[in-house]
C-alpha positions as CSV (number, residue, x, y, z in Angstrom):
1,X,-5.6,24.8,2.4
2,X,-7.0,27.7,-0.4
3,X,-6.1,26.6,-3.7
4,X,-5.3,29.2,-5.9
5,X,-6.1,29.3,-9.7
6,X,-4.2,31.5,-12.0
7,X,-6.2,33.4,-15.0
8,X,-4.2,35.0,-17.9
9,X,-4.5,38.7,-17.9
10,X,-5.7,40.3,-21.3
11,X,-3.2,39.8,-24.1
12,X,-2.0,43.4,-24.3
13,X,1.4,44.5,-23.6
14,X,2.3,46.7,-20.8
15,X,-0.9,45.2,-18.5
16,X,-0.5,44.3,-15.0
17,X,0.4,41.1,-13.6
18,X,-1.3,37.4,-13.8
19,X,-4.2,37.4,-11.7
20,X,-4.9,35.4,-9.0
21,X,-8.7,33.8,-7.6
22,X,-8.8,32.0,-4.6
23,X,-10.7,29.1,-4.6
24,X,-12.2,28.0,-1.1
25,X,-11.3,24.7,0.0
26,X,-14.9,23.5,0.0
27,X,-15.2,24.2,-3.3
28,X,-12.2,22.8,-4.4
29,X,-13.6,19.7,-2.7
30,X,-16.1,19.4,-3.9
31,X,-14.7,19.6,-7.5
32,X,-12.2,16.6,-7.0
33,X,-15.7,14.6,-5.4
34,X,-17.9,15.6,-8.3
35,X,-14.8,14.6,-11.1
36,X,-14.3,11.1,-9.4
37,X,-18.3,10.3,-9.2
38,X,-18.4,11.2,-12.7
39,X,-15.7,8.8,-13.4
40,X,-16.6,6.2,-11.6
41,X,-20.4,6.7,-13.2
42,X,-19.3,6.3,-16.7
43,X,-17.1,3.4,-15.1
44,X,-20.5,1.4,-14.6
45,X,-22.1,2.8,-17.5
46,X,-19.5,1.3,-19.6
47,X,-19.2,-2.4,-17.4
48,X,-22.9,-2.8,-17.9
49,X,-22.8,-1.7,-21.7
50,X,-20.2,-4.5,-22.0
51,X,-22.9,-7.2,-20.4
52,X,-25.7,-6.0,-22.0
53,X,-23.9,-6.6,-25.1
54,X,-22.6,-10.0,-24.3
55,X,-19.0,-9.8,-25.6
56,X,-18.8,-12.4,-22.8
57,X,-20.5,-14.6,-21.0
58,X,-22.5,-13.9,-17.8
59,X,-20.3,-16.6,-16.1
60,X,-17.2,-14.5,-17.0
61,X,-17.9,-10.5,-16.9
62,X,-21.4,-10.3,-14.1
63,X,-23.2,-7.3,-14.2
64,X,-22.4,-4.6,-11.4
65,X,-25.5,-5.6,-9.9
66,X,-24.7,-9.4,-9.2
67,X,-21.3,-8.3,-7.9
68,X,-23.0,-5.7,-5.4
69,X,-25.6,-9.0,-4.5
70,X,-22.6,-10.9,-3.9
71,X,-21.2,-7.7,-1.8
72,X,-24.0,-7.9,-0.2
73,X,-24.3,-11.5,0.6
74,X,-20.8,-11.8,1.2
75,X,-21.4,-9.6,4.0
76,X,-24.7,-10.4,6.1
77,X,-26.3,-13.5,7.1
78,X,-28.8,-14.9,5.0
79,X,-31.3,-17.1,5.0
80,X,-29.1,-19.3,7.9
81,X,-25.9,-18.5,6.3
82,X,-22.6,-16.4,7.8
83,X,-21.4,-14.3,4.9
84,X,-19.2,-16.6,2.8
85,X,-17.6,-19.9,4.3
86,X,-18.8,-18.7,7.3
87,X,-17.3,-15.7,7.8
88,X,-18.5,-12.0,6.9
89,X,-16.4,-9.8,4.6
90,X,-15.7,-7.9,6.9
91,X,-14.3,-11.0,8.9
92,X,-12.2,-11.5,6.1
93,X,-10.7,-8.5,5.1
94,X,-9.8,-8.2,9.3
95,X,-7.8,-11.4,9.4
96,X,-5.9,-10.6,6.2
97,X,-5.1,-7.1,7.4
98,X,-4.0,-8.6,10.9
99,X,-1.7,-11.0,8.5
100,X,-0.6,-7.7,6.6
101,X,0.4,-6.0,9.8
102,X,2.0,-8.1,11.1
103,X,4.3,-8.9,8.2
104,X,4.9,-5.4,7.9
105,X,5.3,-4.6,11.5
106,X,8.3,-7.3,11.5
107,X,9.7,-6.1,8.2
108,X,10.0,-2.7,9.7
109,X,11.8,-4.1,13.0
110,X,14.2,-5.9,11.1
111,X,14.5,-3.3,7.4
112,X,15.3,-0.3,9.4
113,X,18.4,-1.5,11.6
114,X,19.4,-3.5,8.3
115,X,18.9,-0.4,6.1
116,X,20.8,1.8,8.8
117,X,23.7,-0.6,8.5
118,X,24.0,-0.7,5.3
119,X,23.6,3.2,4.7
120,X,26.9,3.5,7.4
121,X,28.7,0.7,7.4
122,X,30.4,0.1,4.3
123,X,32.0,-3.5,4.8
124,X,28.6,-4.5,5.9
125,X,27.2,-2.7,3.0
126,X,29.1,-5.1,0.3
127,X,27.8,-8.1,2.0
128,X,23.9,-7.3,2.7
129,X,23.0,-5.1,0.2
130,X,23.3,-8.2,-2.3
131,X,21.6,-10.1,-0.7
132,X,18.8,-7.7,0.1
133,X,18.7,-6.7,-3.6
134,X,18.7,-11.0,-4.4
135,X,15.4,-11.0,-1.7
136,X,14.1,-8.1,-3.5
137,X,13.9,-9.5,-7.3
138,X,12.1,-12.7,-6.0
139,X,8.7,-13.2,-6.7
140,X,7.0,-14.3,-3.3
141,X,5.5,-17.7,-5.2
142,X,8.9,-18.3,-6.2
143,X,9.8,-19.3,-2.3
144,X,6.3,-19.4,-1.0
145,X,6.1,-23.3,-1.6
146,X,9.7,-23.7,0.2
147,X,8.0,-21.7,3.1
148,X,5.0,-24.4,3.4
149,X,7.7,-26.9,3.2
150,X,9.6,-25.3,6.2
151,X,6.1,-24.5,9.0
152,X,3.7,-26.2,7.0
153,X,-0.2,-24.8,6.2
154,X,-0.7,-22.7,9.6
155,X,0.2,-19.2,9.7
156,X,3.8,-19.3,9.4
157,X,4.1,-19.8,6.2
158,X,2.2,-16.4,5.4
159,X,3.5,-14.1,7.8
160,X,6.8,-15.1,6.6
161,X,6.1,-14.6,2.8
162,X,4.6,-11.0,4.1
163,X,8.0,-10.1,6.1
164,X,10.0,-11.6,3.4
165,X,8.0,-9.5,0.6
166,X,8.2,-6.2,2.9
167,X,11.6,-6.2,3.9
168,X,13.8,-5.1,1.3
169,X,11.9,-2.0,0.0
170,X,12.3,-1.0,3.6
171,X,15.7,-1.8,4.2
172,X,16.9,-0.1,0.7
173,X,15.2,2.6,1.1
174,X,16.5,3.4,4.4
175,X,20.2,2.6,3.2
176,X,19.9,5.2,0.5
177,X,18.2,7.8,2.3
178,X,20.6,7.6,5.1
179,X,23.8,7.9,2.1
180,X,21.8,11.1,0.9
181,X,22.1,12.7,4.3
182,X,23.6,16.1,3.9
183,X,27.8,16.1,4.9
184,X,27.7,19.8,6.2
185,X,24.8,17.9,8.7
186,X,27.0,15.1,9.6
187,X,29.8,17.5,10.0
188,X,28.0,20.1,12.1
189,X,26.8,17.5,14.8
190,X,30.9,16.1,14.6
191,X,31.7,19.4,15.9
192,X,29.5,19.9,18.2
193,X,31.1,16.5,19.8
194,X,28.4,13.9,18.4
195,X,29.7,10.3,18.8
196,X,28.5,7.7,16.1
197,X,25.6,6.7,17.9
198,X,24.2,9.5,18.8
199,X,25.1,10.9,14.9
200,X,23.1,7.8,13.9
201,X,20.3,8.3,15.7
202,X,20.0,12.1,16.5
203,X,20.7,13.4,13.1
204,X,20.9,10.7,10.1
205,X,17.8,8.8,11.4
206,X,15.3,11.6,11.4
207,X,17.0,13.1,8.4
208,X,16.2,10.0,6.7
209,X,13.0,9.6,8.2
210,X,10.4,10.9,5.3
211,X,12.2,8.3,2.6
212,X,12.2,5.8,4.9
213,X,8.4,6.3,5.7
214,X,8.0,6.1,1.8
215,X,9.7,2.7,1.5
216,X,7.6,1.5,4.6
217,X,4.4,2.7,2.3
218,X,5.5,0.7,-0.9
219,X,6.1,-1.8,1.7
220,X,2.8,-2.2,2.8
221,X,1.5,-1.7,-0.6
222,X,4.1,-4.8,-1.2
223,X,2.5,-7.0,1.5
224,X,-1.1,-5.7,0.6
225,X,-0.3,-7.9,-3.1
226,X,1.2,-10.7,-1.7
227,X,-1.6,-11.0,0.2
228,X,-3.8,-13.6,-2.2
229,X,-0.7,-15.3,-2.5
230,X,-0.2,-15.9,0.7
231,X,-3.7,-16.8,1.8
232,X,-3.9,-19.6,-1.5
233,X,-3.2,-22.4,0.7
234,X,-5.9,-22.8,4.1
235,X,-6.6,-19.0,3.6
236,X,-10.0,-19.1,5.2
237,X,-10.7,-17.1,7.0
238,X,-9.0,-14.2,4.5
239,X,-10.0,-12.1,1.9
240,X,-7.1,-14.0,-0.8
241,X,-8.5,-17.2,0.8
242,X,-12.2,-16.0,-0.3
243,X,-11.5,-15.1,-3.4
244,X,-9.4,-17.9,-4.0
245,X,-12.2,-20.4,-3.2
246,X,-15.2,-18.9,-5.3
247,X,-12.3,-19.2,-8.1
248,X,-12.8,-23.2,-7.9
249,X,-16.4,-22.7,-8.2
250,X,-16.3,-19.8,-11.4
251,X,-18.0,-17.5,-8.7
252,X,-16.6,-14.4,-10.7
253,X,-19.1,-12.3,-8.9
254,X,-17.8,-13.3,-5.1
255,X,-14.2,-12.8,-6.8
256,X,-15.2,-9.0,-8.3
257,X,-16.4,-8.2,-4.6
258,X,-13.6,-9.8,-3.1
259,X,-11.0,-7.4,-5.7
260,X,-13.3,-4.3,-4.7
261,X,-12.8,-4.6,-1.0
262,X,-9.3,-5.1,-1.1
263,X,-8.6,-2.2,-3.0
264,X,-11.2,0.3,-1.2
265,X,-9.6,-1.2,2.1
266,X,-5.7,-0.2,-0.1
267,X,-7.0,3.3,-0.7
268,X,-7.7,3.4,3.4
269,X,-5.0,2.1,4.3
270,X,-2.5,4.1,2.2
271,X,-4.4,7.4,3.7
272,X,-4.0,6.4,7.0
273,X,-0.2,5.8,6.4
274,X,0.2,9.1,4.7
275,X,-1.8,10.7,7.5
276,X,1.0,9.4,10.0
277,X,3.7,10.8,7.8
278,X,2.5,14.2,7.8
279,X,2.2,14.0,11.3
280,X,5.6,12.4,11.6
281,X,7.3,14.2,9.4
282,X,5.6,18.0,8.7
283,X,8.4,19.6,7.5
284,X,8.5,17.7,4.5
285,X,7.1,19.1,1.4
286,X,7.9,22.5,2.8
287,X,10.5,25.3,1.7
């Protein structure tokens, strides 16, 4: 895509119109790479002046260096030794995300249907939408101990906190994009002899589609930070079980690495997802 950049035209009255110079799209490129280097380089330049300084200890703020050693570590053997608790970074981010898809994969299942009922049916709309919105304003440690309670230290207990943390932002936003359907829509497939199925499926569902695909983003994003939460309690292997461990042992260089990954790993993720939308979905954005 050519980005264009406008320049203002000389200050005299009477002159032509704004001028226009097309930027090539490598160029552009290479602008937005060259602005977030620089960023990210006076980033380190300020995290190392802070430890050279000392305004804290060593113990507390590590220098970018020992985190990277710790990256590093964290994610080769060494010296006899698997990565951290015997599992390579990698290992850990992978089980994590299996655990985050998962979650999410079963929110969807369930959020969609419950959001599609509640966007259509309006008796079923005054009882679930309470009780989606009560789900929603719960903090996942506020019923994650209830959830160890119920299937114990296994598995359960996460993927549940991750389905339970996903599904309302689904289901609400697919209620309220399916209420902001256009009528003369709903109308026009009425008199073309749509029954309420097939409206429901052939015309409100994909209408809805891009805001529902939004909500299944902040979903993820959702899961993605419930995550360490969810991985506090036997959460090895697991990046939130990692990080939880070197915690115990004031390993804050393990625990930097550990907060890096997860959020280069969020920035991947959250392209990939858009990437499906815009095949999904290519008409959105456009006039």
């Amino acid at each position: 895509m050519t980005v264009v950049e406008r320049t203002a035209a000389p200050a005299q009255a009477g002159t032509g119109p704004v001028r226009v110079r097309r930027v090539p799209p490598r160029i552009a490129a290479l602008r937005w790479i060259g602005l977030r280097a620089v960023a990210l380089a006076v980033l380190l330049a300020a995290w190392q002046a802070v430890v050279a300084a000392e305004v804290w200890p060593r113990v507390l703020v590590p220098s970018p260096g020992e985190v990277w050693h710790q990256f590093v570590l964290a994610s080769t053997v060494h010296d006899g030794v698997r990565g951290y608790s015997g599992y390579l970074l990698i290992e850990h981010l992978g089980v994590s995300l299996r655990r985050i898809g998962i979650g999410a994969g079963y929110a969807m299942l369930a959020g969609i249907p419950l959001g599609l009922l509640i966007g259509v049916v309006k008796p079923l709309a005054v009882v679930l939408e309470p009780a989606v919105t009560f789900l929603r304003t719960l903090p996942p440690l506020a019923y994650f101990s209830l959830l160890v309670i119920w299937f114990g230290i296994d598995e359960s207990p996460k993927i549940w906190l991750l389905v339970i943390a996903a599904l309302p932002p689904i289901a609400a936003a697919t209620a309220a994009a399916v209420r902001t359907v256009p009528g003369e829509l709903v109308e026009a497939a009425r008199a073309l002899g749509a029954g309420p199925v097939s409206l429901l499926l052939s015309v409100r569902l994909p209408a809805a589609l891009p805001e529902i695909l939004t909500g299944v983003r902040i979903a993820v994003g959702i899961a993605y930070t419930c995550v360490v939460a969810a991985e506090t309690i036997n959460g090895v292997p697991g990046i939130g079980g990692m990080i939880r461990d070197a915690q115990r042992y004031n390993q804050t260089a393990v625990v930097i690495a550990g907060l890096i990954a997860i959020g280069l790993s969020g920035i991947l993720l959250d392209a990939l997802l858009k990437g499906a939308e815009r095949g999904l979905v290519p008409w959105r954005g456009r006039s």
